[in-house]
TIKELO-567122 format. One record per residue: x negated, y negated, z of N, C-alpha, C in turn. Coordinates in steps of 0.05 Angstrom, whole numbers, plus 32768, in hexadecimal, padded with zeros to 4 digits. Layout:
N
XYZXYZXYZ;...
***
This chain:
98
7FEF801780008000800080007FEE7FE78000;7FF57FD37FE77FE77FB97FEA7FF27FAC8001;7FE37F9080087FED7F81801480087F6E8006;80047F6D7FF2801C7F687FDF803A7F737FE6;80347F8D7FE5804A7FA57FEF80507FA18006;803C7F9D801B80497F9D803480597F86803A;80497F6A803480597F57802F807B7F5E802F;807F7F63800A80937F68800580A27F7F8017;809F7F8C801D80AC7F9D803380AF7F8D804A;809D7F78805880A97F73806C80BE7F5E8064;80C47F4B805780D27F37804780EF7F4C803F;80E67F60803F81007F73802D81177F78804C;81037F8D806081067F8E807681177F718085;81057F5D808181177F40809181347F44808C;81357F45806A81527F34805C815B7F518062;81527F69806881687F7B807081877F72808C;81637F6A8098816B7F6D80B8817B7F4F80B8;81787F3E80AA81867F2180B081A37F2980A4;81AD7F3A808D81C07F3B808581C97F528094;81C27F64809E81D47F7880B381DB7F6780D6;81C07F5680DE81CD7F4080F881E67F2C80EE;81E77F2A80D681F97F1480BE821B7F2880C5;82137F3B80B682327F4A80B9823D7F5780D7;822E7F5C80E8822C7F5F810A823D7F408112;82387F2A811582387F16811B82527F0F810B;825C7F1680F182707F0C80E482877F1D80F4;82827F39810082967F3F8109829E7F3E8125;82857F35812F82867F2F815582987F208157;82A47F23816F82BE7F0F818182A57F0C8194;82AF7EED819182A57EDA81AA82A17EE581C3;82B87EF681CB82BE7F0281DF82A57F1C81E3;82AC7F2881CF82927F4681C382767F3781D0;826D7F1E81C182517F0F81CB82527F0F81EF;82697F0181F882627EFE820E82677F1A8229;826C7F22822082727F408234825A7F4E8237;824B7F52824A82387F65825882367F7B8243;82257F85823982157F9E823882037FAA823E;82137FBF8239821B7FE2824C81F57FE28252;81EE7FE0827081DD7FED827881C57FD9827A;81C97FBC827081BA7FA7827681C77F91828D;81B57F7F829381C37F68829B81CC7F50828A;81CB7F52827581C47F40825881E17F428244;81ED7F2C824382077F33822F82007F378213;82157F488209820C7F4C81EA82067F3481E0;82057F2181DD81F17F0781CD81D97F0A81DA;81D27F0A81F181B57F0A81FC81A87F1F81F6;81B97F3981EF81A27F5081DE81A57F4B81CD;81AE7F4581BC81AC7F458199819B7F308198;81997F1781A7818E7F0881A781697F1181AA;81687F2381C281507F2A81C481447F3D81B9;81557F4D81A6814F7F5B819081487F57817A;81597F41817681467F388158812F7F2A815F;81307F19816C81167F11817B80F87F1F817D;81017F30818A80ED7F44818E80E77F548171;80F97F56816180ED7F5E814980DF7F54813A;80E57F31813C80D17F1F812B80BD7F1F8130;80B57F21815B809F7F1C816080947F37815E;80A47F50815880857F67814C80827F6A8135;80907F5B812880897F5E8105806D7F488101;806D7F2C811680567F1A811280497F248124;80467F338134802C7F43813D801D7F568137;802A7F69811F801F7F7B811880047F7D810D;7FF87F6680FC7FE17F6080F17FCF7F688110;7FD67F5881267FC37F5A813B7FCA7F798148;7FCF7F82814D7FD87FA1814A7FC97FB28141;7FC87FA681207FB27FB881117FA27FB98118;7F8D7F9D81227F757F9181227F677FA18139;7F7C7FA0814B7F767FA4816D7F727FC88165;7F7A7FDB81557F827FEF81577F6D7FFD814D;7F577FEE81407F3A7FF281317F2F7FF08147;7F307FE2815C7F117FD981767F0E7FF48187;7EF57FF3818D7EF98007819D7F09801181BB;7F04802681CD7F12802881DD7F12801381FC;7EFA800F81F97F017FF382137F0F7FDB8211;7F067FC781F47F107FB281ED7F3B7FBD81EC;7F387FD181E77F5A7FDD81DB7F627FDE81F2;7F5D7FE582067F5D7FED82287F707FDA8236;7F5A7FC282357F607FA282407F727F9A8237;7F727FA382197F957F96820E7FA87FA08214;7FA57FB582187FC67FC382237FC77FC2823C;7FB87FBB82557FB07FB2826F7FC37F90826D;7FB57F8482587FBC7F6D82537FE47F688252;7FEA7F7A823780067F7D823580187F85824B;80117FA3825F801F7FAF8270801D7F918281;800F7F848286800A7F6B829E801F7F5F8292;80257F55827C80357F3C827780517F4A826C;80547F678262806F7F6F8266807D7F76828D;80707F748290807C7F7382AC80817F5782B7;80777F4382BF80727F2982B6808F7F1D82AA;80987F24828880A47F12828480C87F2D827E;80BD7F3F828C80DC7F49829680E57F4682B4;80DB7F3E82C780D27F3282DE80DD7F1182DC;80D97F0782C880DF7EEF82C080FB7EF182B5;81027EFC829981187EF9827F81267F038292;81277F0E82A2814E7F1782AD815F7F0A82BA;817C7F0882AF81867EEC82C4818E7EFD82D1;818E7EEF82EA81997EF3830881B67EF58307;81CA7F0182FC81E47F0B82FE81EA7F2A8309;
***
């Protein structure tokens, strides 16, 4: 796969995912958004919300992903030392108090 290709696959991938959140959203009740879902503290807008979210931010991280995934085993170590620290950190943080 060129970088060309991947490109276009991720661009393909976006306009998938923007036009399936597109038809999701065209059929949500207001009501549907604001009601709790099952098994979070977070109403369905605040996950869909943090779902697409989180998808943008691993589609623009992936380059560093790669990068990190070539170094050897100590430098690789620290980073995932690094991550487990700050996923704890900002779920510790992101949850509302309801």
């Amino acid at each position: 796969m060129t970088d060309n290709d991947g490109r276009e696959q991720i661009i393909s991938d976006y306009r998938r995912a923007c036009a399936t959140l597109g038809d999701t959203l065209a059929v949500a009740r207001d009501e549907d958004l604001r009601r709790r879902s099952s098994g979070t503290r977070w109403t369905n807008e605040e996950l869909l919300f943090h779902m697409v979210f989180g998808y943008m931010v691993v589609l623009a991280l992936l380059p560093l992903v790669r990068i990190l995934g070539h170094l050897p085993p100590p430098p690789g170590k620290a980073f995932a030392r690094l991550l487990n620290a700050s996923t704890r950190l900002s779920t510790s943080t992101s949850m509302p108090n309801n």
